[in-house]
C-alpha positions in Angstrom: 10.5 11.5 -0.4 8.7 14.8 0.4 10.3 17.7 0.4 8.2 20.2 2.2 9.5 23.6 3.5 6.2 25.8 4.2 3.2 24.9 5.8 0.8 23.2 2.9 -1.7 24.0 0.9 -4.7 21.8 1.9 -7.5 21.1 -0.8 -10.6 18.2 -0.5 -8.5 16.1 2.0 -4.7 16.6 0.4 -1.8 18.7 1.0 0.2 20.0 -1.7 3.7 19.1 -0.8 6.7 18.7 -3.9 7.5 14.9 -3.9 7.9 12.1 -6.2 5.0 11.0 -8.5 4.5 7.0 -9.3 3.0 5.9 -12.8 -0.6 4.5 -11.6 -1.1 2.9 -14.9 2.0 1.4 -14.3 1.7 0.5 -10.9 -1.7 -1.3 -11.5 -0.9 -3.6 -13.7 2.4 -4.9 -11.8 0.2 -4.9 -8.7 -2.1 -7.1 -10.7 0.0 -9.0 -12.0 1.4 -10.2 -8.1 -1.8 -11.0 -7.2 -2.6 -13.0 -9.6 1.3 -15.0 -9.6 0.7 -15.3 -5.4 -3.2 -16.4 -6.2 -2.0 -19.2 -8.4 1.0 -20.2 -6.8 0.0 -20.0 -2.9 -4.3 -20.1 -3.3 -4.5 -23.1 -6.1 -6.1 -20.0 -8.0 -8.0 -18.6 -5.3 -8.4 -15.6 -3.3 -10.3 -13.0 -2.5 -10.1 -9.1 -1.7 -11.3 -7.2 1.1 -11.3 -3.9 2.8 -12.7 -1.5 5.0 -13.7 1.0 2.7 -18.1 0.9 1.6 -17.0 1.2 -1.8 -14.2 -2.3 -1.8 -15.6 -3.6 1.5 -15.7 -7.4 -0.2 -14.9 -9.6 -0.1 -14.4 -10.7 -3.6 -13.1 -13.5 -4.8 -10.4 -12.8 -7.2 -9.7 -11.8 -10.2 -13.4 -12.2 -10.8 -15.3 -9.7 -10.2 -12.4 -8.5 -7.4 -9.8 -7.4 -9.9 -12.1 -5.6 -12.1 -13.9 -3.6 -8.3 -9.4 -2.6 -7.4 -8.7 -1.0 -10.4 -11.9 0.7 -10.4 -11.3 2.0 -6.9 -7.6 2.7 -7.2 -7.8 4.7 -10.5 -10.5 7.1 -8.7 -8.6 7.4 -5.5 -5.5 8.1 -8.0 -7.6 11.2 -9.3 -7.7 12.8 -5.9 -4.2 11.5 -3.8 -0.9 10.6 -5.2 -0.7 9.5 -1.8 -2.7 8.0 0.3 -1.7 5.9 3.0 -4.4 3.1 2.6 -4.1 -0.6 1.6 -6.5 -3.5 0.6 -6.1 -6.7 1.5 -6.1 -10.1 -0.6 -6.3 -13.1 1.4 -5.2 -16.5 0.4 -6.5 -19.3 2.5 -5.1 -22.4 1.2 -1.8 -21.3 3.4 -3.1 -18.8 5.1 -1.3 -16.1 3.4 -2.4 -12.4 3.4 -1.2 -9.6 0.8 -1.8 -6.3 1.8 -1.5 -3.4 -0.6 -0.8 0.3 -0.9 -0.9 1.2 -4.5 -1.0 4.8 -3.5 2.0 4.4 -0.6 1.6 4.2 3.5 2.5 7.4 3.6 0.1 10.7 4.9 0.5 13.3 6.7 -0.6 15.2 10.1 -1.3 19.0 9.6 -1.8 20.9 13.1 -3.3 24.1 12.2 -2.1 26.1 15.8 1.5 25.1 15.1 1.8 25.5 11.7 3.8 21.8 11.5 3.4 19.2 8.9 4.1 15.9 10.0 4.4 12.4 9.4 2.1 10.0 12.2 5.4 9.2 14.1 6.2 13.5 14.5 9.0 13.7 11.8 9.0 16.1 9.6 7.4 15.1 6.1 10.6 15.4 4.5 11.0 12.1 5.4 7.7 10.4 4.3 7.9 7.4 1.6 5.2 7.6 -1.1 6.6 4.1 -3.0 4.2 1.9 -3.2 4.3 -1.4 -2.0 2.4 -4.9 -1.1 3.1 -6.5 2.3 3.0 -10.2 2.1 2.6 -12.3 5.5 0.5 -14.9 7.3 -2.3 -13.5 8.6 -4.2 -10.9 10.9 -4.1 -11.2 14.3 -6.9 -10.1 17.3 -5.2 -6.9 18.3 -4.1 -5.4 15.5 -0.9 -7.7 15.4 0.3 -10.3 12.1 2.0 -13.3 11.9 4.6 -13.8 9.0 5.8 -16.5 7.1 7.8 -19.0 7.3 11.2 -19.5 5.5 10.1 -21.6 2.6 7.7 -19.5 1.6 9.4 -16.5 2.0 11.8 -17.8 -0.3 9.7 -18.9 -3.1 7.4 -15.7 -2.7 11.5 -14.2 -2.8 11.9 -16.7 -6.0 8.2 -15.7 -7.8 9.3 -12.2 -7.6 12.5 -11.8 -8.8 12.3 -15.0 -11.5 8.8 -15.3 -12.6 8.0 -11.4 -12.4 11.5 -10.2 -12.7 10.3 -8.0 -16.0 8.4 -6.0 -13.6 11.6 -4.4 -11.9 10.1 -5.2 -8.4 12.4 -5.4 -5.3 11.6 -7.9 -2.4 12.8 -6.8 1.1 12.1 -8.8 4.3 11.7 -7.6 8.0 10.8 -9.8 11.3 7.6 -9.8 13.2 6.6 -12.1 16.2 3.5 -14.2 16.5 1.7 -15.3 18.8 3.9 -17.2 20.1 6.9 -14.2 20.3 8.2 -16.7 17.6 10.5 -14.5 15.3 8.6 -15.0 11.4 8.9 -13.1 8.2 7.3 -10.6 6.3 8.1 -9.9 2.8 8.0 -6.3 0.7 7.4 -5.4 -2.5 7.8 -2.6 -3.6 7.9 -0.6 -7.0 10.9 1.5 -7.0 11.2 4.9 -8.8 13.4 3.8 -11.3 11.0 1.5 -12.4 7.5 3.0 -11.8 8.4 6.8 -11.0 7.3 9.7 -12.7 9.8 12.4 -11.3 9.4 14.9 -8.6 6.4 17.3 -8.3 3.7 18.7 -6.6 1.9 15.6 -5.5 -1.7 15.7 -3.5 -1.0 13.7 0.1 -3.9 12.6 2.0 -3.6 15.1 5.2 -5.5 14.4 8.8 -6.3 16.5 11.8 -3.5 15.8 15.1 -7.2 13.9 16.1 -6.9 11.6 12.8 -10.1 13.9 11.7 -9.9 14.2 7.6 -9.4 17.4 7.0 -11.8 16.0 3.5 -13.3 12.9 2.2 -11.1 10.1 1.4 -13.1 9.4 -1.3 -13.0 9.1 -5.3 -13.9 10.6 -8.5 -15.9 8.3 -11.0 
């Protein structure tokens, strides 16, 4: 959670709010290692990685060269932002299943210089932003922006892979419901890696910051 009580500092793109830090080097290898366990178990050992950044824009098939190009990207966005706010995305076809992930969080934050407030997207103070990150695991894209989930025998052994085969990773599974296209009620799984596991304690962590107009307020880029 932040816990911001002045307007920020902004720098390159980031605010400077106090907030809990994540282990990247942690993070990144549990994050790898669920790709890999949903890529063997769902994708007969395929799948690939895509986003919409130029520098990941894919995709890749993975692990090879796919996992190699993630860790690349993440560990020079992790020089800039603790938090970020963007995922990639690792498709498996063979079900379809779709993994997104946010190594660096969902969260970020909207600074409006005439006001002085610094807010989550959905106006709430940034108190209340979650940095944890986390890999959202459901059917596919939609046209529209929408999703479709899963249904309930794979959300149970996705449930089952995480907290059996990967229980060493101290990972916690959540579910919520979306509707497809249908307005058929389906699931989406969570992971995410909690702080007791994967944090680092509270500090002065760099949040990726945008204009009320989603302008950056800096490059969302990455040191090399």
């Amino acid at each position: 959670m932040f816990f911001s009580k002045a307007a920020p500092v902004i720098s390159g793109g980031a605010a400077l709010v106090k907030g809990q830090r994540f282990h990247l080097e942690r993070v990144l290898y549990a994050y790898a290692q669920v790709v890999d366990a949903l890529t063997g178990r769902f994708g007969r050992g395929r799948s690939a990685l895509l986003s919409h950044r130029a520098d990941l824009k894919g995709p890749f098939a993975w692990p090879d060269p796919a996992k190699e190009k993630a860790l690349r990207v993440w560990r020079g966005l992790g020089a800039n932002y603790d938090a970020l706010g963007e995922g990639v995305t690792h498709v498996i076809p063979a079900l379809p299943m779709t993994a997104k992930a946010f190594v660096l969080g969902k969260a970020w934050t909207v600074y409006d210089a005439a006001t002085r407030r610094h807010l989550t997207p959905q106006g709430k103070d940034a108190a209340t932003a979650d940095n944890t990150p986390l890999i959202e695991i459901y059917g596919r894209d939609l046209p529209g922006g929408g999703r479709s989930g899963l249904d309930l025998a794979t959300v149970d052994a996705v449930r089952s892979l995480i907290s059996r085969d990967l229980v060493r990773y101290g990972l916690v599974a959540v579910t919520f419901t979306v509707e497809d296209e249908g307005a058929r009620p389906q699931t989406v799984v969570t992971v995410r890696f909690p702080r007791e596991a994967y944090g680092a304690g509270e500090d002065w962590i760099r949040v990726r910051c945008v204009a009320p107009d989603g302008t950056e307020l800096g490059p969302v880029g990455f040191a090399n």
